[in-house]
ZALONU-200842 format. One record per residue (C-alpha): residue in three letters; x, y, z. Coordinates in steps of 0.001 Angstrom, whole numbers, padded with zeros to 6 digits, always signed. Layout:
ALAXYZ...
***
This chain:
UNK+146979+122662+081552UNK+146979+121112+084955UNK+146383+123387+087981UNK+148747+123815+091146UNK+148216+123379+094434UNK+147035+127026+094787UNK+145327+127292+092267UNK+142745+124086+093446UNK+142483+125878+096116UNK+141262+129241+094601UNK+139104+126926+092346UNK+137611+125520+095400UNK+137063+128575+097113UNK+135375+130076+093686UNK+133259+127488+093148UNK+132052+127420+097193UNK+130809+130879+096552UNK+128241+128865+094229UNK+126660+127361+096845UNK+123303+127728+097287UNK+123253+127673+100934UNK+125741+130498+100954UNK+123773+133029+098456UNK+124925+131116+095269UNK+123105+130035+091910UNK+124113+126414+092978UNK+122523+124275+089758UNK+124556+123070+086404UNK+126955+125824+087406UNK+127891+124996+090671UNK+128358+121193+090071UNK+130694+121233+086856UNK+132855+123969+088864UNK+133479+121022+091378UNK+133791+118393+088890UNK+136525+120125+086922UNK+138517+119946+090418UNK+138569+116965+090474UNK+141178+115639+087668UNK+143252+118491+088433UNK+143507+117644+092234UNK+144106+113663+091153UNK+147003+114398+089162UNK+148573+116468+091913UNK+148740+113588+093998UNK+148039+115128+097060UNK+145431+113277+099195UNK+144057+115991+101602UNK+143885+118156+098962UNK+142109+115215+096977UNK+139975+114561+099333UNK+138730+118491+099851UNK+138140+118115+096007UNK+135511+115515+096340UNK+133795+116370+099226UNK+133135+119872+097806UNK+132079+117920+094574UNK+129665+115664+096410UNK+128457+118393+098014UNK+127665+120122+094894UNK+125845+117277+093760UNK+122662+118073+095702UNK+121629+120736+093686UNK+122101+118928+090141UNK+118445+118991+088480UNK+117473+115798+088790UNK+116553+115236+085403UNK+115609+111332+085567UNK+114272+111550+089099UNK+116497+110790+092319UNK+118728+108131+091168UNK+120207+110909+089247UNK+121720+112257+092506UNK+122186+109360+094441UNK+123607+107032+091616UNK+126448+109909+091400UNK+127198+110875+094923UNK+127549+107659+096973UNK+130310+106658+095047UNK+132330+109833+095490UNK+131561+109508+099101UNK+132272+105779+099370UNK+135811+106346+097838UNK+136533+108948+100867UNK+135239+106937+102997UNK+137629+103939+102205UNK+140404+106313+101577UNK+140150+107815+104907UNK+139789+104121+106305UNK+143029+103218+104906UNK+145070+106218+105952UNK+142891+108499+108399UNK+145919+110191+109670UNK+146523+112093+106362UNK+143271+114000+106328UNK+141803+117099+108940UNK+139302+116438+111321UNK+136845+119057+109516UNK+136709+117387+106230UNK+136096+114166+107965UNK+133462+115565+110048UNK+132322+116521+106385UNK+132081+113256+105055UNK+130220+111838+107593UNK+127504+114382+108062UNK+127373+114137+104274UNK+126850+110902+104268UNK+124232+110791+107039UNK+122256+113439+104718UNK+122162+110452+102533UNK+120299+107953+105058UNK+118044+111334+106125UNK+117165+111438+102561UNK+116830+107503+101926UNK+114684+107157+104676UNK+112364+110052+104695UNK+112704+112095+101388UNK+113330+109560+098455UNK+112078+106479+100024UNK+114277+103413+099576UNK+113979+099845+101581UNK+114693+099208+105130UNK+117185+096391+104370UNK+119090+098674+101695UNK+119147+101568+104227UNK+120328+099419+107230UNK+122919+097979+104595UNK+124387+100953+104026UNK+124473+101918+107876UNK+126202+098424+108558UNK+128922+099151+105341UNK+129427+102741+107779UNK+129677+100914+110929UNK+132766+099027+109491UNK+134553+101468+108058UNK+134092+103926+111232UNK+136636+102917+113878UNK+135643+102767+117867UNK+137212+106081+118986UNK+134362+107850+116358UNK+132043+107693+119458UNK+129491+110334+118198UNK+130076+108698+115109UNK+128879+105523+115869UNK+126299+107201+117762UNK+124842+108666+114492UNK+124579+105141+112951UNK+122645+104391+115539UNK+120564+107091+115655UNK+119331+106181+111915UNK+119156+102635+112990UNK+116485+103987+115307UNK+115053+106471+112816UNK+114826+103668+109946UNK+112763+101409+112730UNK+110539+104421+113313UNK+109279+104342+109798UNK+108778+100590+109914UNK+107054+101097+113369UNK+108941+098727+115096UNK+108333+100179+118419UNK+110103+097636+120567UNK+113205+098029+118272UNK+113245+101468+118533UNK+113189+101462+122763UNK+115571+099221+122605UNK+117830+101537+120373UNK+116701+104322+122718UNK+117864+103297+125693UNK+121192+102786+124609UNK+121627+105999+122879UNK+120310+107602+125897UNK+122465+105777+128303UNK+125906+107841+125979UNK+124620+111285+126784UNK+124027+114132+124338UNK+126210+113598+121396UNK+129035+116325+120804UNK+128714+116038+116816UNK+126564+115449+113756UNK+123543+116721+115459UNK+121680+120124+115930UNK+120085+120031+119431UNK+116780+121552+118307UNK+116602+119642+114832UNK+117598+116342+116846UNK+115096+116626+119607UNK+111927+118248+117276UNK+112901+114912+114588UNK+112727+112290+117918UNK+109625+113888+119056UNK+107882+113278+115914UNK+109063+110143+115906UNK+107611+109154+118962UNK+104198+110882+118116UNK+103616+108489+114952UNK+104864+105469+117646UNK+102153+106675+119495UNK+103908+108008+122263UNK+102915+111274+123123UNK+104435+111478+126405UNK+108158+110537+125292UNK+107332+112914+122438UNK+106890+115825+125819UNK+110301+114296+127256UNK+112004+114917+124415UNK+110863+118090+123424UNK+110757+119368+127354UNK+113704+121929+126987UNK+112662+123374+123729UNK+109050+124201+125637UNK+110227+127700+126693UNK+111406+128417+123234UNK+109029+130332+121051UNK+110124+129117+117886UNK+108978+125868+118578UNK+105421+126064+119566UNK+104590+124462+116485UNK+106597+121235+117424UNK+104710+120720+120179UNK+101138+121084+119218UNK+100620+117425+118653UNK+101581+116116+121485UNK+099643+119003+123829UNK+096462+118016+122057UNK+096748+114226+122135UNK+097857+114522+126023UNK+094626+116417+126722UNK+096962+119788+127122UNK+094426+122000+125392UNK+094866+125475+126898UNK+098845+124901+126121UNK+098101+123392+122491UNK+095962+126468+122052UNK+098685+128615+122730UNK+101170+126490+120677UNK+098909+127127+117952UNK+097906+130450+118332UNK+101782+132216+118617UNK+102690+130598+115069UNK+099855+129469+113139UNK+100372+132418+110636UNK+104238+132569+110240UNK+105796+132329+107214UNK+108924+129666+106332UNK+106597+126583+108574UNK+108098+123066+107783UNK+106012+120494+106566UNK+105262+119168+109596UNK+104805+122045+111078UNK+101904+122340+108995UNK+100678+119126+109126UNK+100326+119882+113521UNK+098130+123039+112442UNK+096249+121219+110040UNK+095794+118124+112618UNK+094795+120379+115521UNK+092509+122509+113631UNK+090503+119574+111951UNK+090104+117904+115309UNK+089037+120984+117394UNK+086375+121968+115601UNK+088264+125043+114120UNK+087935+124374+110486UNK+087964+128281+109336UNK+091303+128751+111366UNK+092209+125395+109286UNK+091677+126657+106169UNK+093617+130121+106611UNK+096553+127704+107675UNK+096083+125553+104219UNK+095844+128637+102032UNK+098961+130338+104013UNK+100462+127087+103138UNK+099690+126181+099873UNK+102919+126028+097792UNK+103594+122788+099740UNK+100783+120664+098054UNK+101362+122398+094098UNK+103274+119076+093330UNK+102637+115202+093852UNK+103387+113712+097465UNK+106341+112214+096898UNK+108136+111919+100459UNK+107551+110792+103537UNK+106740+114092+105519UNK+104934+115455+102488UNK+102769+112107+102996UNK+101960+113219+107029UNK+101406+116699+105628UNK+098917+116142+102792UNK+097287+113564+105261UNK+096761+116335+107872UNK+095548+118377+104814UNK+092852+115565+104057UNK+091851+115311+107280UNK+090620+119152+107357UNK+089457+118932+104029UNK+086792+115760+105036UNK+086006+118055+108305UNK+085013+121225+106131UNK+083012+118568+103720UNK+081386+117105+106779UNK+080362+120312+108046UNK+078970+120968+104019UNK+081523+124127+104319UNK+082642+123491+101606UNK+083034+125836+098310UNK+084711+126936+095525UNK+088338+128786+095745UNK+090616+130369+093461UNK+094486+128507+093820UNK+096535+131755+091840UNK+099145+130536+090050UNK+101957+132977+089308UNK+104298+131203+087312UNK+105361+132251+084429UNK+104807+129695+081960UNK+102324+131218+079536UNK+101233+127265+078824UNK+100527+126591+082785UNK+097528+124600+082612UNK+096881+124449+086458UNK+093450+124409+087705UNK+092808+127922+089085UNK+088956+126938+090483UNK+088980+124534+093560UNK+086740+123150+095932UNK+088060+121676+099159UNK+086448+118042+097808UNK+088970+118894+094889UNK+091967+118955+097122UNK+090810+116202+098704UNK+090238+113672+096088UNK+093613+114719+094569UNK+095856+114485+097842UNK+093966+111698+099417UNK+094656+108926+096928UNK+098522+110272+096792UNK+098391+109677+100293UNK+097412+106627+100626UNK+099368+105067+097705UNK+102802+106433+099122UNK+101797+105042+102508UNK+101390+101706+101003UNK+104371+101694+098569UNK+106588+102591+101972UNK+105106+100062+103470UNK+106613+097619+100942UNK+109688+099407+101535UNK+109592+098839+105408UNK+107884+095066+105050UNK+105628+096317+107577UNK+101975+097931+107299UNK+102620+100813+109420UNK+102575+103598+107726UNK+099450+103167+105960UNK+097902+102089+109027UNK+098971+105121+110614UNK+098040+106942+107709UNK+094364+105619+107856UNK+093998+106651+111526UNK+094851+110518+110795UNK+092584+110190+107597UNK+089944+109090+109526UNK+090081+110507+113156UNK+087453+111738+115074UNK+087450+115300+116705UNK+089081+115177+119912UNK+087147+118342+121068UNK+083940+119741+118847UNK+084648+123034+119635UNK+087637+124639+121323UNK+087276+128491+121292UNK+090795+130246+119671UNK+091610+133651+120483UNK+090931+136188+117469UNK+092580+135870+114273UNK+096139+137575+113979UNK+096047+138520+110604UNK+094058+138356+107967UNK+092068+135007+107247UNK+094209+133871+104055UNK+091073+131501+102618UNK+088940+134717+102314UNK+091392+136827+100270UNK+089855+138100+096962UNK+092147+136528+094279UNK+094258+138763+091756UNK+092992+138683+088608UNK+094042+136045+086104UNK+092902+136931+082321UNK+092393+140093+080622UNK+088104+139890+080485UNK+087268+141274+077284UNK+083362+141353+075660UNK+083990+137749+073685UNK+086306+136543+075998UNK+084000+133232+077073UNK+083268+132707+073915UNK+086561+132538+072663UNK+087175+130203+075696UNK+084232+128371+073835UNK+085641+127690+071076UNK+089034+125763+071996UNK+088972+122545+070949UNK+087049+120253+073815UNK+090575+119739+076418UNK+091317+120923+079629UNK+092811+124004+078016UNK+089336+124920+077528UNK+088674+124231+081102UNK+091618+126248+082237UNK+090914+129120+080087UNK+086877+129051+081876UNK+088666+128862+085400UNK+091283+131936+084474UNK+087838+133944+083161UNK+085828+133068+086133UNK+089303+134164+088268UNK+089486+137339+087088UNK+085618+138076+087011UNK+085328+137361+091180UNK+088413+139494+091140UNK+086522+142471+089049UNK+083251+141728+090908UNK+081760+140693+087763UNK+078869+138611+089405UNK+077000+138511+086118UNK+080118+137310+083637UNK+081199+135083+086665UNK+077480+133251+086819UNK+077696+132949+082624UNK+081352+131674+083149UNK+080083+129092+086151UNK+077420+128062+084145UNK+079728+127068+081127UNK+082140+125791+083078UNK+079735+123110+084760UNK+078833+122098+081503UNK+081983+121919+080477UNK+082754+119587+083358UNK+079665+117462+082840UNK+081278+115644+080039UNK+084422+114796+081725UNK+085476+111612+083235UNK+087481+111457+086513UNK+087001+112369+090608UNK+088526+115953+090007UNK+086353+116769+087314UNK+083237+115642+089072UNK+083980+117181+092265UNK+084317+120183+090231UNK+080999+120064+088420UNK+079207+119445+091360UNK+080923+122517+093788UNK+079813+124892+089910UNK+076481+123465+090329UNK+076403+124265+094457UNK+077074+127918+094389UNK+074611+128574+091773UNK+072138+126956+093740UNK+073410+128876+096462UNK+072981+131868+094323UNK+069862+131248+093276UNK+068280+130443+096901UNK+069797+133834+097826UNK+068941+135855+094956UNK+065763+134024+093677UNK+065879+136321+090621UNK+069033+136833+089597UNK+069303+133776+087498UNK+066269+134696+085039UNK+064042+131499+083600UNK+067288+130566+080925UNK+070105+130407+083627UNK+067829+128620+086045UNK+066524+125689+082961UNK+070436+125167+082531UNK+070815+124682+086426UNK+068156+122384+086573UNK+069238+120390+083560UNK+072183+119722+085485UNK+070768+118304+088688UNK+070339+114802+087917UNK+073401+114515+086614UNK+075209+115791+088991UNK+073635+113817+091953UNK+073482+110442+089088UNK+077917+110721+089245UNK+078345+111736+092880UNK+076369+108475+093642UNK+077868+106443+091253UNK+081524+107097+091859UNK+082996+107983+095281UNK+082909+112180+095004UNK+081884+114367+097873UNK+080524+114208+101471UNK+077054+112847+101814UNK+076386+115876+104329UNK+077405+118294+101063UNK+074840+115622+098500UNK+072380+116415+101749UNK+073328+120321+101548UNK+072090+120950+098004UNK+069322+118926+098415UNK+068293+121246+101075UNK+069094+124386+099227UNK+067249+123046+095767UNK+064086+121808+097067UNK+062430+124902+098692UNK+063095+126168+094821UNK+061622+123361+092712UNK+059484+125073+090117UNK+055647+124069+089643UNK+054574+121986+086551UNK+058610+120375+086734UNK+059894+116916+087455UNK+062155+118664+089742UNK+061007+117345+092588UNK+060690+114316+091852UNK+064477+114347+091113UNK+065553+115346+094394UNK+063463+113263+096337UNK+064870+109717+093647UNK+068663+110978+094961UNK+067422+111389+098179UNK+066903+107394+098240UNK+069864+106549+096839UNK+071929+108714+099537UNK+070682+106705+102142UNK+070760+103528+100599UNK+074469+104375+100107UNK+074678+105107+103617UNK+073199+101884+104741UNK+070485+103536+106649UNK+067487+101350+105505UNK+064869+103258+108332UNK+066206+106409+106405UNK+065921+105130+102480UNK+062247+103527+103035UNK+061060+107061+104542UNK+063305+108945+101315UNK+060763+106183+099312UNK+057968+106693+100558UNK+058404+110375+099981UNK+059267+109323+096589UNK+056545+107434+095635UNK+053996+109957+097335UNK+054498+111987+093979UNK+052749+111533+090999UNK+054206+108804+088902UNK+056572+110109+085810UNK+057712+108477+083089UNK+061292+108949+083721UNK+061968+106394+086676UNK+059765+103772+085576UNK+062356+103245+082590UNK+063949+099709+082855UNK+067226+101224+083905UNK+065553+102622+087252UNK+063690+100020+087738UNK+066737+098183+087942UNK+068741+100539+089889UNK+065156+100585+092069UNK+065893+096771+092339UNK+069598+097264+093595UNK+068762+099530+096124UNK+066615+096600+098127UNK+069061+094036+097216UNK+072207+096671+099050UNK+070056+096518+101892UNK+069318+093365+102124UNK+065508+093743+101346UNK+064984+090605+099415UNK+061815+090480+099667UNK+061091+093695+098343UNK+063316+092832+094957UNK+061263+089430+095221UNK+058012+091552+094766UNK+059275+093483+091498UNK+060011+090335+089471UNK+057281+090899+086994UNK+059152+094057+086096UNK+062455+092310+086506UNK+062077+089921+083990UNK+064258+087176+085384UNK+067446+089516+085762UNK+070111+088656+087403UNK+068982+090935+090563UNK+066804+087734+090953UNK+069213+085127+091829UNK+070571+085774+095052UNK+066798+086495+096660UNK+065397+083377+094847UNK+068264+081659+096496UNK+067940+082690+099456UNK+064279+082380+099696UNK+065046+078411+098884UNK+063750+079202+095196UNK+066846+077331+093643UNK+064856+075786+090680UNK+064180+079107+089579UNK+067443+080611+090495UNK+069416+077778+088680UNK+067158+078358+085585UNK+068212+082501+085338UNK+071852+081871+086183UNK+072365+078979+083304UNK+070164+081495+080900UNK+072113+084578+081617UNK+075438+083607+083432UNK+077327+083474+079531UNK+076037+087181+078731UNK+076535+088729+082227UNK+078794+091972+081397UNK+077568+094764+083902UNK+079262+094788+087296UNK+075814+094225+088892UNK+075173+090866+087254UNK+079028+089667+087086UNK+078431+090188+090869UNK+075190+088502+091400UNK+076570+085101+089113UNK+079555+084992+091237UNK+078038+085118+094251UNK+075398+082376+093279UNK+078234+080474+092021UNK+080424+080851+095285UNK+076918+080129+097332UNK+076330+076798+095092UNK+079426+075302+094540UNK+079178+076097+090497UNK+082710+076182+090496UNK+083079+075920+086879UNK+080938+078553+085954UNK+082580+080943+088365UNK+085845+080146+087135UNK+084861+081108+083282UNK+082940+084711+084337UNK+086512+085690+086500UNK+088083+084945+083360UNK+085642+086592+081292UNK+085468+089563+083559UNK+089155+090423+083922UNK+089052+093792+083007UNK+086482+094708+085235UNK+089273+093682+088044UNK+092424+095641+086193UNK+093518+098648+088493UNK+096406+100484+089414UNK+097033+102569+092367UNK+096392+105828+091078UNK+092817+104519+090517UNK+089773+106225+091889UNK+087501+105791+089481UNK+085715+102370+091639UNK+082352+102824+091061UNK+079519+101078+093313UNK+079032+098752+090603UNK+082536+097900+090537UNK+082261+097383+094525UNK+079892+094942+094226UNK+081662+092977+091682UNK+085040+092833+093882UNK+082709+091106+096841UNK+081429+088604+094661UNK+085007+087923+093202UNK+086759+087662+096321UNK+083984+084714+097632UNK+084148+082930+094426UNK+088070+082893+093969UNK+088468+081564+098460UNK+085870+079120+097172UNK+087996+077875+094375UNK+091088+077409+096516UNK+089085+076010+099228UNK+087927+073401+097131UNK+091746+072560+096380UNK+090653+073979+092687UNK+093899+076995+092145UNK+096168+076865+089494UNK+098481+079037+087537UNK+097117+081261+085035UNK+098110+083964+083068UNK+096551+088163+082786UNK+096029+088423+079606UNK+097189+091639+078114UNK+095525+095003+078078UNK+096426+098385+076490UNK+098265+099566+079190UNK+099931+095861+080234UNK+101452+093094+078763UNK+100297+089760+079730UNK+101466+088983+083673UNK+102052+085028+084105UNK+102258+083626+087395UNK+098657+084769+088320UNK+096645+082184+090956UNK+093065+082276+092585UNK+094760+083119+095874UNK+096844+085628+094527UNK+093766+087273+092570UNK+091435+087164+095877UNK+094365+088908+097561UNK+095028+091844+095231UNK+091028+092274+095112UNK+090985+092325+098852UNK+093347+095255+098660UNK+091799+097181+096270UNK+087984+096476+097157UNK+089324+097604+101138UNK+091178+101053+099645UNK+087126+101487+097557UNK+084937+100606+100427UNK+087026+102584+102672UNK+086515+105461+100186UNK+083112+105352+100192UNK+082565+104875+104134UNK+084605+107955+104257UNK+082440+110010+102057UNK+078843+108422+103403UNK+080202+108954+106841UNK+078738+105493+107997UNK+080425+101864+107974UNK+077617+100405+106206UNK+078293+101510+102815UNK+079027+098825+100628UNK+077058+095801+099469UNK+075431+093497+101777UNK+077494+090574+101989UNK+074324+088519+102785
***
C-alpha cells in the first residue's frame, strides 16, 4: 500500500535517525530505509516532497558497503543526484532553498571524493564540474564559486601551479564565500594545497587567522618548518603531537617534522599513536602524503641503524586474522613505500602530469632540515615503548605446536603471536627459542617483508648475544651463526634494509666471531659487497684487502664467488682487475665488456658468439647486450631481448628487482635505443605468461621506455637503501 504525504515524511524522519553522523547504525539498514521512499514519494506526485526523498536517499548511499570497490557508490549516487539536479534546473521555484543547498554540497562531496579519496581523471572530474556549471544559474554566486574552487583544487593535484594562481586570484577577488564552505576546513585544505605547490608562504597567508587557534597547531607545522619558523613549528608540534582523533595529514606534518629534525624517537611515538591509519593499503590521495611522511621516518630511524623489532597488536576479532604481529621499522617501510610510490604514479596518469610522484620522491627522499632540534619533554607516555598485551595463551608445547602447521604464513603468524605474548610475560628464554624459529622460519621465504623480517630476528639476537655473551649457550649461538651468511647473501641481493643497519650488525657480530670458525671470514666477504653496492671503490678495496688478509677457505674460492668476486670489479668499473682473473673465469661472459674495452675484440667476439645463445643469468644477458649495443650486433641483441622476456615482466607491486636484474635493465635499455636508432623497430608481440595473456602492439621504443621506468623506480630503491647515488652498475 502506497504511503501519504505524512507518512513519507515520518519515513524520512525514521530513517534520518539512521544516520551515522547523527548516532545511527547507517549501513544496509540505513540505505534500503531511503530507498523504499522513494516509489512511495514518486507516486504521490509531489516534487518537493520527491525531491527530499532522494536527497535523503543519496545521502544514505555513502555508507553502503562497498562491496565491489567505489564504483559501487558512485555508479548509484550520481544519478540520483543528476536527476535533482536537472529537476531543480527545470523548475527551481518548486523546491526550498535548504534542500538545494543539499544537493549541491552533496554533490561537491562527490568532486572532494573524485579528486582526493577515490582517484578518478582530471578531464572526467573537470567534466563533471563543467556539466554543474551549466545547470547552476548566475545568481548561485557561492555556487559558482564552489565550482571554482574544485577547478582550483583538481589543478592542485595535477600541479599546475600557474593554473591554480590564476584560479586564485579570481576567487580571492569575490570575498569569503557565504556557503558550501567551513572556514577552518576551507582555509587548513588551501594551505595544504599550497604546501605541495611549494608555497609555503601562501600556505602562512592562508592559514594566518587560524594561527591563534589551538586546534590547529598541527596545520601549520609544515609550513613553520619549511619557512625556517622553528621555535613556532616546535610549539605547533609540541601542543598536539599526542592527541587523539589527528587527520591524516595531520599526521603526515608530525611524521615530516620529526624525520627532518632529527627527532626520530618523538617520530616513532607519533607512528605508533597513529597506527590504525596504515592497517590497510594506501588507497587515496592523503593516505599517499601520509604513508610517505611515514616512510620518510622510517628510512631516518634505518639510517640512524635504530631500528628494531615491534609488536603491531591486533585486536580484532577474527579468530583467522593472519596479520603480522612482529615488525621492524624496515618492515613498514618496504610495505608502505612501494604503495606509495605506485599510487603516486597511477595519479599521475590520472592528472597527465608527473607531479605527484615527483613530489612524492622529494618527501621520500629529503634531507634533514635541522640534525637536531631539542623538543621539550615528552607529554605522555612514549607510545613505541609500550610493552604489548599478550597475544596467545603460552603453554609448555606451544612452539612446537606452532611447528608443526603446515609450512604457510599461518605458521609464521602463530611464531609472531608466541613471541607477542612471551615479551609480554617477560619470557626472555621462550622469546629467544621463539626468535630463533621464527628466523628460520623466515629464511625460506621469498619476498622484501619476509627478508626484512629475518634479518631484524637475526639483529636482536646478535644484540642479545653481544650483551649477554652467555645467554645464548654453544646450540643457540651455532643456529645464529648459521644464519649470517644468509642473511647478509639476501639483503645484498635484493633491495632490503639500510646499509648503515647491514654496517650495524657487522659491528655488533665481529667483536664475537668464535676461534677455529669461518665466521670471520664471512663478515669481512659482506663487508665488500656493502661497499661495492655503495659505489665506494676506496672503501671495497680496503673491505678486500681485509678480506684477503685471512687465511684462504674453501668456501669463496667456489666458482660462484669467484664470479660474484668478478662482478664486484666489473660494478666498479675495475676492468682491469676482472681482466687479471680470467684464468679462473674461463671465458665467461664477465669477460666481454673488459676485453672490449681494453681493444681485445678478437677475443671478445670469440666468447660472445660461444656463449651469447646460452646466456640465461641476468649477469650475462646483461654483459651480451651491452657488447651487442657497443658493436652494432644488432641481430644478436634483438634474439637475447626476445629470449630474455621474462626477465623484463613486472608489475607495479614488484619489489623483488634484484641487482642482477638491475644490471640486465641497463643493458636492455642501450640495446633496444640502439635498435631504433638504427631505424631497426617494429611491432612485436609479449608473448604470454602465467599471469598475462599475450600483449600485441609491443615496439623497441615502447620496451626501452617501460624498462626506463621500472629500472629508475629499482635503482632509486637501492640508492635509497645504500644511501649513496652510485649504486647501480657502471654504465661504462
Amino acid at each position: 500500500m502506497l504511503l501519504d504525504r505524512e507518512q513519507i515524511r515520518a519515513a524520512l524522519e525514521a530513517a534520518a535517525e539512521l544516520d551515522p553522523e547523527d548516532g545511527g547504525p547507517g549501513g544496509e539498514a540505513y540505505v534500503e530505509a531511503t530507498r523504499a521512499i522513494v516509489p512511495h514519494a514518486e507516486a504521490l506526485g509531489d516534487p518537493e516532497l520527491l525531491y527530499r526523498a532522494r536527497l535523503s536517499f543519496a545521502w544514505a548511499l555513502r555508507s553502503k558497503p562497498l562491496k565491489k570497490g567505489p564504483s559501487d557508490f558512485f555508479h548509484e549516487v550520481l544519478p540520483v543526484l543528476r536527476t535533482c539536479l536537472l529537476t531543480w534546473h527545470a523548475e527551481p521555484h518548486l523546491f526550498s532553498a535548504h534542500n538545494v543547498r543539499a544537493m549541491w554540497n552533496q554533490l561537491f562531496l562527490i568532486v572532494d571524493a573524485y579528486t582526493w579519496l577515490y582517484p578518478e581523471p582530471a578531464q572526467r572530474i573537470h567534466r563533471l564540474l563543467d556539466d554543474l556549471e551549466r545547470h547552476c544559474p548566475p545568481t548561485r554566486r557561492w555556487t559558482r564559486y564552489a565550482i571554482d574552487h574544485h577547478r582550483m583544487r583538481v589543478e592542485g593535484r595535477r600541479g599546475d601551479a600557474d593554473a591554480v594562481e590564476r584560479l586564485w586570484r579570481r576567487l580571492r577577488a569575490q570575498g569569503d564565500p557565504e556557503e558550501h564552505f567551513l572556514r577552518d576546513g576551507k582555509a587548513t585544505g588551501d594551505a595544504l594545497m599550497w604546501q605541495r605547490l611549494g608555497r609555503n608562504d601562501r600556505a602562512l597567508e592562508v592559514l594566518a587567522p587560524l594561527s591563534a587557534d589551538r586546534a590547529h597547531a598541527d596545520d601549520l607545522i609544515t609550513p613553520y618548518l619549511h619557512a625556517g619558523r622553528l621555535e613556532e613549528a616546535v610549539a605547533a608540534h609540541q601542543r598536539s603531537y599526542a592527541r587523539q582523533g589527528m587527520k591524516l595529514e595531520d599526521v603526515a606534518a608530525h611524521l615530516e617534522f620529526c624525520a627532518r629534525t632529527g627527532n626520530e624517537e618523538r617520530g616513532l611515538d607519533v607512528l605508533h599513536r597513529n597506527l590504525h591509519y596504515f592497517r590497510g593499503e594506501v588507497s587515496s590521495v592523503e593516505a599517499m602524503w601520509t604513508a610517505a611522511a611515514a616512510v620518510l621516518l622510517c628510512r631516518r630511524v634505518m639510517e640512524k641503524d635504530l631500528d628494531r623489532e615491534w609488536i603491531w597488536h591486533c585486536d580484532c576479532d577474527d579468530p583467522d586474522c593472519d596479520f603480522s604481529a612482529v615488525w621492524s621499522y624496515a618492515d613498514l617501510d618496504s610495505r608502505l613505500r612501494w604503495e606509495v610510490v605506485d599510487l603516486s604514479l597511477r595519479v599521475d596518469e590520472l592528472n597527465g602530469t608527473s607531479f605527484q610522484s615527483e613530489q612524492v620522491a622529494a618527501l621520500l627522499n629529503a634531507e634533514p632540515i635541522v640534525d637536531a632540534l631539542p623538543l621539550p619533554p615528552d607529554t605522555a607516555e612514549p607510545r613505541h615503548r609500550a610493552t604489548p598485551p599478550p597475544a596467545a595463551r603460552i603453554t609448555a608445547d606451544a612452539l612446537d605446536r606452532a611447528r608443526a602447521l603446515e609450512p604457510s604464513k599461518d605458521r609464521i603468524v602463530r611464531m609472531q603471536r608466541l613471541l607477542q605474548s612471551a615479551i609480554a610475560e617477560g619470557e626472555s628464554e621462550l622469546a629467544t627459542d621463539i626468535r630463533l624459529a621464527l628466523m628460520e622460519e623466515l629464511a625460506t621465504r621469498k619476498g622484501q617483508f619476509w627478508r626484512a623480517g629475518h634479518f631484524t630476528a637475526l639483529v636482536e639476537l646478535a644484540r642479545l648475544h653481544a650483551a649477554r655473551p652467555s645467554f645464548l649457550g654453544a646450540e643457540r649461538l651455532e643456529r645464529v651463526w648459521q644464519a649470517v651468511p644468509l642473511a647478509f647473501d639476501r639483503v645484498l641481493t635484493f633491495p632490503t634494509v639500510h646499509a648503515a643497519q647491514i654496517r650495524g650488525l657487522l659491528r655488533t657480530l665481529e667483536p664475537h666471531c668464535r676461534p677455529g670458525t669461518d665466521d670471520l671470514h664471512h663478515l669481512r666477504w659482506y663487508a665488500v659487497e656493502l661497499e661495492v653496492r655503495r659505489g665506494d671503490l676506496e672503501a671495497a678495496t680496503a673491505a678486500w684487502d681485509a678480506f684477503d688478509a685471512l687465511p684462504p677457505i674453501e668456501t669463496y674460492a667456489t666458482r660462484p664467488n669467484v664470479l660474484r668476486r668478478a662482478q664486484w670489479w666489473l660494478d666498479l668499473g675495475r676492468d682491469e682487475a676482472v681482466e687479471a682473473m680470467a684464468p679462473l673465469l674461463t671465458a665467461e661472459a664477465h669477460l666481454l665488456l673488459p676485453y672490449l674495452r681494453a681493444g681485445r675484440v678478437d677475443e671478445a667476439r670469440e666468447i660472445h658468439e660461444r656463449t651469447h645463445r646460452t646466456a640465461q643469468h641476468p649477469t650475462a644477458v646483461a654483459a651480451h647486450l651491452e657488447y651487442c649495443a657497443r658493436t652494432g650486433e644488432v641481430r644478436h641483441g634483438r634474439e637475447i631481448i626476445q629470449r630474455s622476456l621474462d626477465l623484463f615482466h613486472t608489475s607495479r607491486d614488484d619489489d623483488e628487482c634484484s641487482i642482477d636484474r638491475v644490471r640486465a635493465y641497463e643493458a636492455a635499455i642501450r640495446m633496444a635505443d640502439r635498435l631504433v636508432a638504427d631505424g631497426l623497430d617494429e611491432t612485436w608481440t609479449w608473448p604470454a605468461d602465467a599471469c598475462c595473456p599475450p600483449e600485441g602492439d609491443w615496439t623497441y621504443a615502447r620496451f626501452a621506455a617501460s624498462c626506463r621506468l621500472e629500472n629508475g623506480l629499482f635503482t632509486t630503491r637501492w640508492d635509497e637503501l645504500m644511501g649513496t647515488p652510485a649504486t647501480g652498475p657502471r654504465a661504462g
